[in-house]
Structures are given as structure tokens and as C-alpha cells.
MMTF fields as JSON, N, C-alpha, C and O atoms, coordinates in Angstrom:
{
  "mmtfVersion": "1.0.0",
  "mmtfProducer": "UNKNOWN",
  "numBonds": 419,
  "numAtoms": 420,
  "numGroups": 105,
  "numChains": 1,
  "numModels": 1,
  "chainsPerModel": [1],
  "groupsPerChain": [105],
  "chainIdList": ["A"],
  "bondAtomList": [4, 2, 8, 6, 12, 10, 16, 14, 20, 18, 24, 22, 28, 26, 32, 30, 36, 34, 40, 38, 44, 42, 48, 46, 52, 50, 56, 54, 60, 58, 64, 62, 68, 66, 72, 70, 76, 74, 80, 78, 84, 82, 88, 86, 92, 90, 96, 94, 100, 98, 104, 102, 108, 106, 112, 110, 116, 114, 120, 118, 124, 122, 128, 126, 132, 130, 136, 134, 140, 138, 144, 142, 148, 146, 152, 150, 156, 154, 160, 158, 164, 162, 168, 166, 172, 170, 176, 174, 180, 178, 184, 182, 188, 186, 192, 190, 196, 194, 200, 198, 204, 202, 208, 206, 212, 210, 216, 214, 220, 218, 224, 222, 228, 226, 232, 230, 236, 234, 240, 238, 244, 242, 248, 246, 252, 250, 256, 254, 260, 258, 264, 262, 268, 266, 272, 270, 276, 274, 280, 278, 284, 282, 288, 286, 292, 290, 296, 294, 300, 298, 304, 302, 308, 306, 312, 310, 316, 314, 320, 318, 324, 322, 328, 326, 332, 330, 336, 334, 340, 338, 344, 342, 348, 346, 352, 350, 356, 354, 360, 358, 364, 362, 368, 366, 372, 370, 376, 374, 380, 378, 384, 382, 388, 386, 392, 390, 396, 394, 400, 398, 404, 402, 408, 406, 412, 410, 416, 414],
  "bondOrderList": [1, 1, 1, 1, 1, 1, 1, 1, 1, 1, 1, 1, 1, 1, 1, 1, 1, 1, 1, 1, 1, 1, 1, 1, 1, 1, 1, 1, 1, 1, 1, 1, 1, 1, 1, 1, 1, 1, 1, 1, 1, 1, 1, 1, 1, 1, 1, 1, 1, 1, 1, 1, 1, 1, 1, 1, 1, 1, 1, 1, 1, 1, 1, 1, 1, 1, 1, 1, 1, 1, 1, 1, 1, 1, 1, 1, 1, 1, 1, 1, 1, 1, 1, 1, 1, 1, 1, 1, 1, 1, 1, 1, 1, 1, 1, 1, 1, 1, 1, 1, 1, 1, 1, 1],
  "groupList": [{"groupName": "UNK", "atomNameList": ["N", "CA", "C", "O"], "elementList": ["N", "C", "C", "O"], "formalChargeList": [0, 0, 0, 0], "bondAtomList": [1, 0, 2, 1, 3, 2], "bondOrderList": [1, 1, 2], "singleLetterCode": "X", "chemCompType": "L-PEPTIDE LINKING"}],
  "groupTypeList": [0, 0, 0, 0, 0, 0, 0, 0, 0, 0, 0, 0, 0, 0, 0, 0, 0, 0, 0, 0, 0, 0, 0, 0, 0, 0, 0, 0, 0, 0, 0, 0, 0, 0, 0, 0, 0, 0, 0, 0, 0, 0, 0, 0, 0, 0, 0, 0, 0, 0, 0, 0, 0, 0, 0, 0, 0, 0, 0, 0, 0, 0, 0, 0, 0, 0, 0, 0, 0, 0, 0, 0, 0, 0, 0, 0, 0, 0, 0, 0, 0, 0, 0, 0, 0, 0, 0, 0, 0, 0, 0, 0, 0, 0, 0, 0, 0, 0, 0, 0, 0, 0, 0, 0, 0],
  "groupIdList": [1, 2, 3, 4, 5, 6, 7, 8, 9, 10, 11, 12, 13, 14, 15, 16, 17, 18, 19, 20, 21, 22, 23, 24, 25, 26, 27, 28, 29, 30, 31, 32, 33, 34, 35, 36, 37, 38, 39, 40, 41, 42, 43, 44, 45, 46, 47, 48, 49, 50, 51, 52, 53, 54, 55, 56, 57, 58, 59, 60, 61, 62, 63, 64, 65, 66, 67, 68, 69, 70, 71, 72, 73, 74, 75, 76, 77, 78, 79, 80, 81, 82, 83, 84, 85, 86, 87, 88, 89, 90, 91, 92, 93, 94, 95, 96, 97, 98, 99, 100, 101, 102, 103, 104, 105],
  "secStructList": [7, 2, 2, 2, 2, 2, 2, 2, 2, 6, 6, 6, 7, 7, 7, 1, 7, 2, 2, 2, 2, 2, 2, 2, 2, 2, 2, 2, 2, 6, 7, 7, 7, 7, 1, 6, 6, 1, 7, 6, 6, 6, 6, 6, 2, 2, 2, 2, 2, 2, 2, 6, 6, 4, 4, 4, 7, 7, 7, 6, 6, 6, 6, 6, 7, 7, 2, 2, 2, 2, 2, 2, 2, 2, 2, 2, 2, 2, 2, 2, 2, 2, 2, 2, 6, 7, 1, 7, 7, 7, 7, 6, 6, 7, 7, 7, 7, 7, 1, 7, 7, 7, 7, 7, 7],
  "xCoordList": [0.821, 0.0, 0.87, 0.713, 1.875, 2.641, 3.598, 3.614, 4.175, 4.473, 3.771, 4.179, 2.481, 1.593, 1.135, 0.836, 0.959, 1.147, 2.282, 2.038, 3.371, 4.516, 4.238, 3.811, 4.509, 4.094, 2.811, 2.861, 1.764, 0.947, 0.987, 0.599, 1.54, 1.588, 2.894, 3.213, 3.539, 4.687, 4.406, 5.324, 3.199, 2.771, 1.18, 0.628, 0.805, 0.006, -1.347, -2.155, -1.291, -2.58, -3.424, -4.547, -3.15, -4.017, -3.9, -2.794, -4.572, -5.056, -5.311, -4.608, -6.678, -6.333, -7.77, -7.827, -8.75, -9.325, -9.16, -8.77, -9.397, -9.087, -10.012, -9.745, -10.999, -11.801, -11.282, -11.546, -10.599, -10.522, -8.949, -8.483, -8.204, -6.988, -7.399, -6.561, -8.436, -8.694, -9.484, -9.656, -10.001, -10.543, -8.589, -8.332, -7.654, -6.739, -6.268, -6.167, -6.087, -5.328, -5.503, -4.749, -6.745, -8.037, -7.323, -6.999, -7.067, -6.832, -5.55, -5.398, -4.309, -3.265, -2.533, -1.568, -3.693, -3.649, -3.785, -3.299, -4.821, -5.913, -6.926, -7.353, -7.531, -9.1, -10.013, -9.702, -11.422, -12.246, -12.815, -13.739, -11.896, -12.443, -13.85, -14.317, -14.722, -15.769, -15.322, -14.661, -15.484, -15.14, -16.183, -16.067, -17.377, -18.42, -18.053, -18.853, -17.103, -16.628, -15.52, -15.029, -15.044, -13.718, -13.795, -14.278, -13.262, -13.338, -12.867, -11.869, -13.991, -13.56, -12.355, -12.209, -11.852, -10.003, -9.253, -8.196, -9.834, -9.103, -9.267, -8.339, -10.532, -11.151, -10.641, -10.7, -9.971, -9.561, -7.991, -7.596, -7.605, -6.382, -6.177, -5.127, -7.158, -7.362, -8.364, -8.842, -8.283, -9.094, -8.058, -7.934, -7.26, -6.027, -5.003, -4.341, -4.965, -4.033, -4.983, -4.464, -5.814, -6.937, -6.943, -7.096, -6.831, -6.552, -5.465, -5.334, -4.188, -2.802, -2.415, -1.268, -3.534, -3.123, -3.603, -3.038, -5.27, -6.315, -5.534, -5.742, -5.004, -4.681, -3.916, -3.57, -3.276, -2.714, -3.06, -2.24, -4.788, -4.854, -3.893, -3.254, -4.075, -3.59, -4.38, -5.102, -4.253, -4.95, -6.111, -6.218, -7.302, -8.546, -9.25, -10.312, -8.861, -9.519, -8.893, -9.438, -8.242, -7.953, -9.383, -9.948, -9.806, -11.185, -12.144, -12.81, -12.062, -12.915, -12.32, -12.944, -10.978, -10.901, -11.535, -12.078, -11.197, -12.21, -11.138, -10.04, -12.012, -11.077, -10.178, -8.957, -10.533, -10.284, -8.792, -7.691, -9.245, -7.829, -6.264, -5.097, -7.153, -5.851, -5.468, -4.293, -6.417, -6.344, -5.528, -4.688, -5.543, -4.942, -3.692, -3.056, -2.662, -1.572, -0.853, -0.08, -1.491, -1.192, -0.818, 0.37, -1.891, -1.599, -0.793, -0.401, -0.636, -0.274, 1.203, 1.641, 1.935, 3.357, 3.117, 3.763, 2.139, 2.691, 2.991, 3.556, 2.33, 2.661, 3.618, 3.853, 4.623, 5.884, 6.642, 7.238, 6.312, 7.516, 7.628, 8.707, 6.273, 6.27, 7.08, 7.726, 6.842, 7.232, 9.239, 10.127, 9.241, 10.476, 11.163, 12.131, 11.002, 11.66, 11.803, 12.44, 11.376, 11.583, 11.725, 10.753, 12.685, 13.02, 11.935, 11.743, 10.801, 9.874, 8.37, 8.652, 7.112, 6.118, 4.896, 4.609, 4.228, 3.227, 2.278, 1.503, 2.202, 1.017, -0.134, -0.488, -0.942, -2.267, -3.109, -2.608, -4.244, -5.305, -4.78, -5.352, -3.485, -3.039, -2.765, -2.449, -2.618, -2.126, -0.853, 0.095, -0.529, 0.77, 2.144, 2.189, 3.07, 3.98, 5.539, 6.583, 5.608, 6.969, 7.387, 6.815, 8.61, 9.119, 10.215, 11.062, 9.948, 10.749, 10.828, 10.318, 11.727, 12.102, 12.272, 13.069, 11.67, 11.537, 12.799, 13.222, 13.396, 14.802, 14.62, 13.957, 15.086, 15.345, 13.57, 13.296, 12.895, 11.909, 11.652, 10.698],
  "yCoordList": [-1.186, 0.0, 1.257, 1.988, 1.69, 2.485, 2.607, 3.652, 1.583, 2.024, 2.567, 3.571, 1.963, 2.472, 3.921, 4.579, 4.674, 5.793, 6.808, 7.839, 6.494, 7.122, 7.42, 8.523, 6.187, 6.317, 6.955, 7.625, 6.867, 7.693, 9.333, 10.26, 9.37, 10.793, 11.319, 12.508, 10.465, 10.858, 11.126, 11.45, 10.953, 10.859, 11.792, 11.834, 12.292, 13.583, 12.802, 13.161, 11.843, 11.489, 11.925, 12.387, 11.864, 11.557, 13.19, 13.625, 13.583, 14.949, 14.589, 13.874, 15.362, 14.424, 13.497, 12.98, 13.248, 12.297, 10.7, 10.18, 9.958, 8.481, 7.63, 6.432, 8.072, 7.147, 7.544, 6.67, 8.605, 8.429, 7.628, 7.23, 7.496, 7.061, 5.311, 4.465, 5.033, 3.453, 2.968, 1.749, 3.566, 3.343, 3.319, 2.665, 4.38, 4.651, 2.881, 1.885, 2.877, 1.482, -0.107, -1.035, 0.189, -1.375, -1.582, -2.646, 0.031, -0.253, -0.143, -0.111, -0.053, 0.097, -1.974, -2.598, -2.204, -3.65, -4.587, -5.716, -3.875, -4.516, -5.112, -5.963, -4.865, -4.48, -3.135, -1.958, -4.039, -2.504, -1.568, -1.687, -0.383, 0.444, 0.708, 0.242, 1.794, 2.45, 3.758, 4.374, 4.492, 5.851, 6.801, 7.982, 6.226, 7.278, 7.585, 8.336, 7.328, 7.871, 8.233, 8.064, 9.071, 9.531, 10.976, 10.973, 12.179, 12.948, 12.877, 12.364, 13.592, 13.754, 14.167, 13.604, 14.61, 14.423, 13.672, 13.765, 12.545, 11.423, 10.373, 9.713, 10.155, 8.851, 8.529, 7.308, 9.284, 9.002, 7.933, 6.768, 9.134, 8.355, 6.962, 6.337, 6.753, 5.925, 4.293, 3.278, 4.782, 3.424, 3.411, 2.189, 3.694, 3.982, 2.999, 2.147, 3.258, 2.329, 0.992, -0.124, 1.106, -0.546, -1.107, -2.328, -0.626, -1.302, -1.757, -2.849, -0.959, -1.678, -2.627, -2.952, -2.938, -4.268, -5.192, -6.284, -4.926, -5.423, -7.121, -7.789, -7.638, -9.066, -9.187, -10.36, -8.742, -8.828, -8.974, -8.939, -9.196, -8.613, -9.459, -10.463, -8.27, -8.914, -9.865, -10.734, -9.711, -10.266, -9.954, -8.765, -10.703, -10.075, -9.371, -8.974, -8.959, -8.604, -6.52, -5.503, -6.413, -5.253, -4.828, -3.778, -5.464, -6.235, -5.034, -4.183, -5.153, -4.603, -3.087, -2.352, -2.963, -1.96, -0.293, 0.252, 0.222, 1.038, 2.221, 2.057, 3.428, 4.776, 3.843, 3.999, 3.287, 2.718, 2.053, 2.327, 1.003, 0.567, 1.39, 1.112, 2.713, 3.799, 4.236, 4.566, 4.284, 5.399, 4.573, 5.225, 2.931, 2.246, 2.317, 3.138, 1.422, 1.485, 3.021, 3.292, 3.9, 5.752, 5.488, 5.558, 5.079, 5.439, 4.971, 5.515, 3.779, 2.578, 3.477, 4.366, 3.142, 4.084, 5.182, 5.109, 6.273, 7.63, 7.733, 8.61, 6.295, 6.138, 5.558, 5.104, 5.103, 3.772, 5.571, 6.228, 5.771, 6.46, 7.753, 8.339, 8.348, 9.389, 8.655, 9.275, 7.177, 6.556, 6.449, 6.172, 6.692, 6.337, 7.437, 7.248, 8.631, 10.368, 10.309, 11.192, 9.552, 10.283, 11.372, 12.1, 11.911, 12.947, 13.818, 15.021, 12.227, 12.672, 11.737, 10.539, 11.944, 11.5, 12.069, 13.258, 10.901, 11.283, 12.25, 11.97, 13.455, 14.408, 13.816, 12.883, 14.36, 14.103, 14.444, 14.899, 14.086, 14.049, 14.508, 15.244, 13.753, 14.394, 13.506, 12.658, 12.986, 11.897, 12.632, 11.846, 13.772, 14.46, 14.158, 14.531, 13.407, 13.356, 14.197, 13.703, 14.989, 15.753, 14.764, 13.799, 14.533, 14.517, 13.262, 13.588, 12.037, 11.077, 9.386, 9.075, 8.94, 7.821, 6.731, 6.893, 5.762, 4.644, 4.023, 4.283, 3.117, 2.622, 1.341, 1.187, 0.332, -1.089, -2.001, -3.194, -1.138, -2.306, -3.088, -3.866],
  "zCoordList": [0.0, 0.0, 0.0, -0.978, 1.04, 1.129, -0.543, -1.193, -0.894, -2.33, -3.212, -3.796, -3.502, -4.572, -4.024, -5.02, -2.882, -2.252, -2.637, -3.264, -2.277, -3.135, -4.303, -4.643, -5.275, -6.709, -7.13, -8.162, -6.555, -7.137, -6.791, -7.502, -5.563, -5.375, -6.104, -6.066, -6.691, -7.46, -9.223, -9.976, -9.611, -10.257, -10.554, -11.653, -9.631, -8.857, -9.433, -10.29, -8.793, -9.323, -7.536, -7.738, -6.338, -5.631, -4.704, -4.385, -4.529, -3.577, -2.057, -1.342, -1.674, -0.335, -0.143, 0.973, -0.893, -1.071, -1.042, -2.087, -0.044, 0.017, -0.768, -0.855, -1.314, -1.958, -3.282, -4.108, -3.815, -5.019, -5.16, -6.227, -3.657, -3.969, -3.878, -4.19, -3.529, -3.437, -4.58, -4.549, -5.555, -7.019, -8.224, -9.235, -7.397, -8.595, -7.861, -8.577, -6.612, -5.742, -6.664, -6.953, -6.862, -7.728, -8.981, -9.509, -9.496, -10.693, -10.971, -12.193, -10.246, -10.003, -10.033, -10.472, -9.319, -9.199, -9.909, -9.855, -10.963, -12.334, -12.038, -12.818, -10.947, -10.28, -11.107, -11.294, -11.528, -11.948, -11.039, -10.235, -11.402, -10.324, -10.808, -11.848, -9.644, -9.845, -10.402, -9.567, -11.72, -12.023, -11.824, -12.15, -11.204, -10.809, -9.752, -9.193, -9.133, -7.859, -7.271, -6.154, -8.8, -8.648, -9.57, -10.702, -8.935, -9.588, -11.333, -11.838, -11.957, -13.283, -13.933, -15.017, -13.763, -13.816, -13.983, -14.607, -13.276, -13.065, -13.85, -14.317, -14.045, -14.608, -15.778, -15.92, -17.055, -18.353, -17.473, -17.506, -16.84, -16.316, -15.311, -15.162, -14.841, -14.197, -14.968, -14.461, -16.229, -16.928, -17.694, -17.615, -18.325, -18.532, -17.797, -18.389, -16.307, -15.952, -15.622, -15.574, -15.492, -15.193, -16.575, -16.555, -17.701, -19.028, -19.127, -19.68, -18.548, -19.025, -17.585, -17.279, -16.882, -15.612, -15.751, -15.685, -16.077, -15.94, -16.183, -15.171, -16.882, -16.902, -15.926, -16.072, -14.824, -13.827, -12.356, -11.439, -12.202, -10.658, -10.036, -10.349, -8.471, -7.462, -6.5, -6.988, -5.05, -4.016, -4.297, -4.599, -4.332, -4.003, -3.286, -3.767, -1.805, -0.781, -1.955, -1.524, -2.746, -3.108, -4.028, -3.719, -4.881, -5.056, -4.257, -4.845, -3.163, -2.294, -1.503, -0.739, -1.977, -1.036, -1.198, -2.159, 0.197, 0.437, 1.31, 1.84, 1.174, 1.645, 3.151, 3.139, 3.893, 5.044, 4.768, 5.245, 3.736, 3.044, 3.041, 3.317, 2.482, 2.254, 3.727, 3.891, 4.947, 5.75, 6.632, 7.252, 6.932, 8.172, 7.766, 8.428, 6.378, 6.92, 7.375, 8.294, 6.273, 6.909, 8.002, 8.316, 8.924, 10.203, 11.289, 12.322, 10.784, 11.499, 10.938, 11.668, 9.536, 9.094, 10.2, 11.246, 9.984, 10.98, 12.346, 12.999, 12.736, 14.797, 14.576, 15.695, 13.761, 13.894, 13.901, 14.755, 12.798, 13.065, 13.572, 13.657, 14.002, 15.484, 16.873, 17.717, 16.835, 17.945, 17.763, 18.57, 16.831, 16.248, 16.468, 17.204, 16.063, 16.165, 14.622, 14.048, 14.112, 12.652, 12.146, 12.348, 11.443, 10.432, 10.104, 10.281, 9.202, 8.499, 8.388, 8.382, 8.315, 9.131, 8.131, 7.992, 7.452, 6.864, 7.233, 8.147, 6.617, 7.299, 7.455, 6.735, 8.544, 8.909, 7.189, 6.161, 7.42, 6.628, 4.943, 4.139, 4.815, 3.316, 2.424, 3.259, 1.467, 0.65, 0.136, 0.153, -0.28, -0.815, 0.47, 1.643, -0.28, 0.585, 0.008, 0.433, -0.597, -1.528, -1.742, -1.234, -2.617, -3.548, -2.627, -1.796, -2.993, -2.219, -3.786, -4.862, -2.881, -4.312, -3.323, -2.399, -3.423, -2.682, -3.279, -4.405, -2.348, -2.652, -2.228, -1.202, -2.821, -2.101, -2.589, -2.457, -3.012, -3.735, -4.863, -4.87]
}
């Protein structure tokens, strides 16, 4: 979850809306998202990437996911590493995290 987070916010697809980041998540996976429930902006781009996966899903329970999906590991990541003294610490209620490059995946 946390990767596809990066990458999509590296990619400015997600604002701070969690339901529209768990329709881009489905289809990120090659799950059909719902595009009635994602801002219009998005939706060309987001059937877009559910076309070039779609033969790929993943786990199923992704299948189902839901703003909740996006919001636990958030949180669960932002107490590890408040508990931690981290540097740096997912903002509250934001999906934008600047400008970072995941290493080692």
C-alpha cells in the first residue's frame, strides 16, 4: 500500500481524497475500479491504468478496497515512526507526501 502511495503521489494522481486514492489502488492492481466515484479528472487516467493491468490482478480482498484501506496502513506508518523520532512523518489528513524515491523495492 505504502508504495503504490509514493508512486501515485509521485505521479500527482491523488489529492487528499481516500476514496478516489482506493478506485486509482483497484486499478493500479488490475481491479475494476468504480469511475463514478472519482473525480472527473481522473477517470480518463485511471481506466487507462486498469486497461494496461487489468490481466494482472492482485490479491482479491484489493477487489474490495475502500477509503479505510488507504487510511490504516497511513496510520499505522505515521505512529511507527512518530514513535520512532523520525526525520519525516506522513502528514495528517493528506495523501501528498513531496518529492521522495523509494529505494530497495
Amino acid at each position: 500500500m505504502i508504495r503504490f502511495l509514493f508512486e501515485a503521489d509521485q505521479k500527482q494522481w491523488l489529492q487528499k481524497d481516500q476514496s478516489d486514492a482506493a478506485e486509482i489502488f483497484k486499478a493500479w492492481h488490475g481491479y475494476k475500479p468504480e469511475l463514478t466515484s472519482v473525480r472527473p479528472a481522473l477517470r480518463e487516467t485511471i481506466a487507462r491504468l486498469f486497461e494496461q493491468r487489468k490481466a494482472k490482478p492482485g490479491d482479491p480482498w484489493i477487489a474490495r478496497a475502500d477509503s479505510d484501506s488507504i487510511k490504516r496502513p497511513l496510520s499505522v506508518l505515521r505512529r511507527k515512526l512518530t514513535d520512532a523520532d523520525a526525520v519525516w512523518v506522513p502528514p495528517l489528513r493528506d495523501l501528498k507526501f513531496g518529492r521522495f524515491r523509494l529505494t530497495g523495492v
